[in-house]
C-alpha positions in Angstrom: -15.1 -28.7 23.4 -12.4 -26.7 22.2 -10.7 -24.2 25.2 -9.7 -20.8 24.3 -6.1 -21.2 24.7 -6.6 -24.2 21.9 -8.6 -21.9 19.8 -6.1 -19.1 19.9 -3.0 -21.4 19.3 -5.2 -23.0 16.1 -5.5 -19.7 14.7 -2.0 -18.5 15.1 -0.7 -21.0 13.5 -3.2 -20.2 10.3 -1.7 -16.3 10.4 1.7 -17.4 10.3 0.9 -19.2 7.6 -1.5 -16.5 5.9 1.0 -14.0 7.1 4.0 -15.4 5.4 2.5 -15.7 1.8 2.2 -12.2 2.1 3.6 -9.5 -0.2 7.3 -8.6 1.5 6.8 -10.9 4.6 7.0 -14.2 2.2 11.6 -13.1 2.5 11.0 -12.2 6.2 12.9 -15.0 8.4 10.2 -17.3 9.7 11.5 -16.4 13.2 10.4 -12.6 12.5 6.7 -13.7 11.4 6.7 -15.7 14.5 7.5 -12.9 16.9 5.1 -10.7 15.1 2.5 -13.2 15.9 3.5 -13.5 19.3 2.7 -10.1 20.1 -1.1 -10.4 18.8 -4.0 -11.3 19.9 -6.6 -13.6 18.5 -10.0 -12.3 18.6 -14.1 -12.6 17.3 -15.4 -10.5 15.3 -19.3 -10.5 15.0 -21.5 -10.4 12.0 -21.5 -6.6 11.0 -19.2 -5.3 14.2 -17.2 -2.0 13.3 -13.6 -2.9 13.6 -11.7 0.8 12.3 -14.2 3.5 12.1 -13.4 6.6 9.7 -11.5 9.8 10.4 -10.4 7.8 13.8 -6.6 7.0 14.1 -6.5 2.8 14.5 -3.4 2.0 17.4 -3.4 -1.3 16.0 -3.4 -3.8 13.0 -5.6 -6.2 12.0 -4.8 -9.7 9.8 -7.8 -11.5 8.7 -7.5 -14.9 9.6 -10.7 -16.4 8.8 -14.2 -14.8 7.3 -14.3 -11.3 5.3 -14.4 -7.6 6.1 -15.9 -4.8 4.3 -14.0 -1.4 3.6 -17.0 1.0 3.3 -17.7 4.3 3.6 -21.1 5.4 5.2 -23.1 8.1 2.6 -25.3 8.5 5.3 -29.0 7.1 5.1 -28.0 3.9 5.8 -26.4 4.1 2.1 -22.7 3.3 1.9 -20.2 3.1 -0.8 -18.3 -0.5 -0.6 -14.3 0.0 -1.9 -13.4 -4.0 -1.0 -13.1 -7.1 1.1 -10.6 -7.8 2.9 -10.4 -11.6 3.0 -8.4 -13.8 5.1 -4.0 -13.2 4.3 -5.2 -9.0 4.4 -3.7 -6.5 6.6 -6.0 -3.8 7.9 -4.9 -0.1 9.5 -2.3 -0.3 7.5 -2.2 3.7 6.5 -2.8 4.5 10.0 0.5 2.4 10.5 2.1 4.4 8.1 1.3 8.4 8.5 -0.1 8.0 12.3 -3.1 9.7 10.7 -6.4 8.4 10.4 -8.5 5.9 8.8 -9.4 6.4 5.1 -12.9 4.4 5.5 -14.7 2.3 8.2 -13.8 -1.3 8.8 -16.8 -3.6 9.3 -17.2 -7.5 9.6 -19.1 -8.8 6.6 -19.6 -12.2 8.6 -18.7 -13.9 11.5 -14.9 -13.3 11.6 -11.6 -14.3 13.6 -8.7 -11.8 13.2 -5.4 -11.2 15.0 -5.2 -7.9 16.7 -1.2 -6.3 16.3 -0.7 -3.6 18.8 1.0 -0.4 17.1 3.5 -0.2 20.1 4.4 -3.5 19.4 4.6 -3.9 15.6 7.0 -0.4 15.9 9.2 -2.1 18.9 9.7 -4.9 16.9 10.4 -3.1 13.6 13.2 -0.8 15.3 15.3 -4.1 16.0 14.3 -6.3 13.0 15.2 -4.9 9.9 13.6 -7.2 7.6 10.3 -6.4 9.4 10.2 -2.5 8.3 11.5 -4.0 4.6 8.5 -6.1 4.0 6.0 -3.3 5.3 7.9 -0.8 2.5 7.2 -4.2 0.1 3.5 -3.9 1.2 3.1 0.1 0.3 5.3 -1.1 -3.1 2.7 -3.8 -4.1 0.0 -1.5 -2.7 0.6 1.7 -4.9 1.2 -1.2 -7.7 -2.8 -2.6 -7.5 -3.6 0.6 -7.4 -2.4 1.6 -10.7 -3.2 -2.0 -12.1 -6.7 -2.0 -10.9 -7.2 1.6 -12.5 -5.8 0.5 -15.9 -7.8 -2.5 -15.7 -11.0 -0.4 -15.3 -9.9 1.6 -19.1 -8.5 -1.5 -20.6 -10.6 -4.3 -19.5 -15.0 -5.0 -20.1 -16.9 -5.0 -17.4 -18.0 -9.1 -18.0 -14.2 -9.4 -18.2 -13.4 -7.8 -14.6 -16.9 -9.2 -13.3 -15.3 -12.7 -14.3 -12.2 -11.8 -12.6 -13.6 -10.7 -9.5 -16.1 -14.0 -8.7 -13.2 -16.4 -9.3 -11.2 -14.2 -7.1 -14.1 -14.7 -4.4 -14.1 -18.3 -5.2 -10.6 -19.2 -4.7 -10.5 -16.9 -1.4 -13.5 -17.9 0.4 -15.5 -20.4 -1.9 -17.1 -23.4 -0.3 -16.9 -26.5 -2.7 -19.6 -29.0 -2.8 -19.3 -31.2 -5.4 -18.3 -29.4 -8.6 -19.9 -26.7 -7.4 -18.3 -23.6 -5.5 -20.3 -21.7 -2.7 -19.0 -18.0 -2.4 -19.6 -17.9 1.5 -19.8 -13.9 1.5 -23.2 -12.5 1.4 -23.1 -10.4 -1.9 -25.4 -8.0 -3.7 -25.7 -7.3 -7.3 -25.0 -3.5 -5.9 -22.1 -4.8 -4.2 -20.8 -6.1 -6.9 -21.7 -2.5 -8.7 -19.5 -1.2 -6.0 -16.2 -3.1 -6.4 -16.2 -3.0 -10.2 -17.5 0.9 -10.3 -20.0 -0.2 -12.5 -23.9 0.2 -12.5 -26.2 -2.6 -10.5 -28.7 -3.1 -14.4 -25.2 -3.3 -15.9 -24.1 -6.6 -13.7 -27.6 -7.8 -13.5 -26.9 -8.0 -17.0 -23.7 -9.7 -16.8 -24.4 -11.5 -13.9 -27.7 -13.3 -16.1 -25.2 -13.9 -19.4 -23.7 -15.9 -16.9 -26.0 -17.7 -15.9 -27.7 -18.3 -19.2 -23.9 -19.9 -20.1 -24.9 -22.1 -16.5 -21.6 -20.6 -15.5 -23.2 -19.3 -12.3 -26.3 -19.4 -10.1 -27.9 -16.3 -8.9 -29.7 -16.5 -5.6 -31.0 -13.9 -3.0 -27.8 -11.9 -2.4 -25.8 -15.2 -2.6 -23.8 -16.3 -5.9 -22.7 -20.0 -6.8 -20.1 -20.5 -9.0 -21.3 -23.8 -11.1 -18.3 -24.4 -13.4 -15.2 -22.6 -11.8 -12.7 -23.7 -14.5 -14.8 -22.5 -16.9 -15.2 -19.3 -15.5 -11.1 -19.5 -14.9 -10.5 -20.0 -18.8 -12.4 -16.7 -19.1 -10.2 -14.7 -18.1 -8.2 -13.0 -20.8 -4.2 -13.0 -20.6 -3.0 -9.8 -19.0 -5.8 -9.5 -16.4 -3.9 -11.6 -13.3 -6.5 -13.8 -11.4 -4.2 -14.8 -8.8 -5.3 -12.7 -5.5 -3.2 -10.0 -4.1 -3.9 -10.0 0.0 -2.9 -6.1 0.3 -6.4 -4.5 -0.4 
């Protein structure tokens, strides 16, 4: 049986790694990273636990290490509005970092999910006496602000089959399971998720969504999708809408 002190050490190891791919922190010294790390913590997050909650300043950071978080804000009626995943490699509290104001939405474990906790205080400590460290958070707000402008030309210039396309093999590379030729997204997902990310309406990727399938591109199961042919699906893509995954949502 693995101890905790194992299962900790396993994990840092993985957000080094996830950490270090990262927009700005991939030309951070590996020794920076590591000290970063050092002053986390590794922790569980339960399936649907609220990790940041809206309108509340966060005192901390959060790195996904393994499973997948939903950005959401509550409408009330136990409707919400989903804006993204964050999927393991994503920094979380990052604006609250930033502005010392408060979160733009709530924070909530999609599944069962292991993150590392970065204590404010710390992260500020260390960024006061290692340059690079304050240089690759200005990189994250750069690459930040430049999703944000791709994603909203992407919405005027790009279909909605196109984006839809974009977005699964997205999900797949991230968090796919592969069995056989086959690729398992292992999020729970909704058609009106889906709606959500891609500001579309649910008929409209129902529709897609069955094209899709028709094409035996993809399976369609009760709020789970399986990617059949992910090369296929890859070749979709048209040039100019990058399918390679940006970890700053």
């Amino acid at each position: 049986m693995q101890t905790q002190d194992a299962f900790a050490s396993a994990y840092r190891v993985l957000a080094q790694r996830l950490l270090a791919q990262a927009p700005g922190f991939a030309r951070c010294p590996p020794e920076v990273v590591a000290d970063l790390i050092e002053e986390a913590v590794v922790t569980r997050a339960a399936a649907r636990e609220l990790l940041l909650r809206r309108n509340e300043h966060s005192d901390h950071l959060l790195l996904v290490v393994e499973g997948a978080l939903e950005a959401r804000i509550d409408l009330g009626g136990g409707r919400r509005h989903l804006l993204s995943f964050m999927l393991p490699g994503m920094l979380a509290g990052y604006l609250s970092f930033l502005d010392q104001g408060v979160q733009p939405h709530d924070l909530v474990a999609h599944v069962p999910s292991v993150l590392l906790r970065m204590p404010e205080a710390a992260v500020r400590r260390l960024c006061r006496t290692r340059f690079e460290l304050g240089q690759a958070f200005q990189t994250q707000l750069a690459a930040r602000l430049r999703l944000m402008y791709e994603l909203h030309a992407y919405s005027l210039s790009f279909s909605l089959r196109d984006r839809l396309t974009r977005q699964l093999v997205m999900l797949a590379d991230s968090v796919g399971v592969r069995r056989g030729e086959q690729w398992m997204l292992d999020v729970q997902m909704s058609q009106a998720d889906l709606a959500d990310l891609l500001g579309a309406g649910r008929q409209a990727i129902n529709a897609e969504l069955q094209r899709l399938q028709d094409e035996g591109l993809v399976s369609i199961g009760r709020s789970r999708i399986r990617v059949l042919d992910l090369a296929a699906l890859r070749a979709r893509i048209p040039e100019g809408l990058p399918a390679a995954l940006l970890r700053i949502v």
